[in-house]
C-alpha angles and dihedrals in degrees: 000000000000123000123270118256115273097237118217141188132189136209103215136038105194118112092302088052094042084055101048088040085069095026076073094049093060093054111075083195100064134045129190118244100185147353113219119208139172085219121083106284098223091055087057115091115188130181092249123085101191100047129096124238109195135167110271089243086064085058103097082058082073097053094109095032102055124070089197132001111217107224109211102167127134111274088225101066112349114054093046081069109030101039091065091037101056100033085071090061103032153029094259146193134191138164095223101171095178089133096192097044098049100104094050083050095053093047093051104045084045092064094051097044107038092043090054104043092260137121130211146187129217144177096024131147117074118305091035094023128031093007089056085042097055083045096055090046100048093040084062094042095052115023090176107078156031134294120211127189127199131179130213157284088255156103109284096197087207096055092045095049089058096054092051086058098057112109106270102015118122099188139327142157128222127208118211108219141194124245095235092204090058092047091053099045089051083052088053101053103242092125095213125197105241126195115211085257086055095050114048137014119218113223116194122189103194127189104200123212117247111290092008115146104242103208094046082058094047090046096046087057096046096049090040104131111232094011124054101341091089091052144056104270128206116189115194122189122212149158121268087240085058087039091052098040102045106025107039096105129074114231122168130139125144150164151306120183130170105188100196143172127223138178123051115319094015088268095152120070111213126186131199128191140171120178147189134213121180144187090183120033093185095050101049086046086052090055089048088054093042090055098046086042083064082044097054089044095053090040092051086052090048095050114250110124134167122074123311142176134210097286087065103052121079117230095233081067089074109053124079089222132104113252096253088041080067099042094051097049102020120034 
């Protein structure tokens, strides 16, 4: 007899929810029971007919219908809130990539979850996710070095929030780039020593409003503190027709390089990389969600409850396939 469905719901339907929607689709273990929202439900049209899609104060009647909720809330406001809540009704899992505020995060969906029989992942996706967990594996591997990170090419949505709020702009998009000599120079083994200027460009395609001064736009983004000041800044300037045609998708991706040093007296250089390239930043991320979600499942049977990240789960967790189905092809 095969095993029943894993049965899923998720909190959330922007471009995160949308993704994990058809992430699901792709898994013939899993099926989706209901889509909350804070919008009005009826006005909400999602790809699966048989699913629900229910207002999220409707969500404590699923308790007992739903294996794991997907939380795809904003790290900013919603999963703060959301990530303990709900913890304390169901198996969870959310892609929170708040960096600094991890460990409060942690502290606070462990209590819900481990006090109620429930396990929850947090924190999963890439960076945090699958970058943190390549970082954590080559630092082991090789204690003598050092670990670089770069992002892109591709469209950070925070970044390009704060230029549309600049006074004058109508819409725009940034991309967040690479610098590629400092790429190189990691690959090479020199282990430079890279400021935040030396590592990435920032690249800002701006529609203005009608009468707007152009340079006093371009001036405000590059001097703007925590966000482009730090960096070298180009601002382009383009038509919505351009803005839509071009720059409607939502690429990123990224690496992850720990440039080391092994034998007595650290004589061999060693280099290890993952990387990441994207056409859609919101759907790879979905998938990433979808296979921790059969992870969490299979960990609450078993037992283990209380939050965990990616360095607590084990990889065999992931896959669909039977153990020896994996040894055979995979290993």
């Amino acid at each position: 007899m095969s095993e029943k469905k894993i049965k899923l719901g998720i909190v959330g339907y922007g471009n995160l929810g949308r993704g994990v929607e058809a992430a699901i689709n792709q898994n013939s273990d899993m099926e989706l029971i209901a889509v909350f929202t804070r919008r009005e439900p009826e006005k909400l049209n999602i790809k699966n007919d048989n699913a629900k899609v229910l207002h999220i104060d409707k969500i404590e009647d699923f308790v007992n219908d739903i294996d794991v909720m997907i939380l795809c809330g904003g790290s900013a406001t919603d999963l703060p809130e959301q990530g303990p809540l709900y913890a304390k009704l169901f198996n969870t899992v959310d892609s929170f990539d708040t960096h600094a505020k991890i460990p409060e995060y942690f502290a606070a969906v462990n209590e819900s979850a481990a006090t109620s029989g429930k396990t929850s992942a947090i924190c999963i996706g890439w960076d945090p996710g699958l970058f943190s967990l390549n970082r954590m594996i080559s630092e082991a591997i090789l204690p003598e070095g050092n670990e670089y990170t770069f992002w892109g090419r591709g469209v950070s949505q925070g970044h390009s929030d704060a230029i549309r709020r600049v006074p004058g702009v109508k819409s725009g998009i940034q991309y967040t780039i690479p610098v590629k000599k400092a790429i190189d120079s990691v690959r090479n083994g020199e282990n430079p020593v890279l400021t935040t200027r030396e590592k990435h460009l920032r690249e800002c395609f701006v529609v203005a409003e009608e009468g707007a001064i152009k340079e006093k736009i371009a001036e405000e983004i590059k001097s703007m503190p925590n966000y482009f000041d730090e960096y070298d800044t180009s601002v382009i300037f383009i038509d919505e027709n351009e803005l839509k045609q071009k720059h409607s998708g939502m690429p990123h991706g990224g690496f992850v390089i720990r440039s080391g040093q092994t034998g007595y007296c650290n004589q061999n250089s060693q280099i290890i990389e993952f990387s990441l390239r994207l056409e859609s930043n919101p759907e790879f991320t979905a998938s990433v969600l979808v296979a921790y979600a059969r992870a969490v499942h299979r960990m609450n049977k078993e037992g283990q409850f209380g939050a965990k990240t990616i360095f607590d789960v084990a990889p065999a967790y992931l896959s669909p396939r039977p153990a020896a189905d994996l040894r055979r092809d995979l290993l």
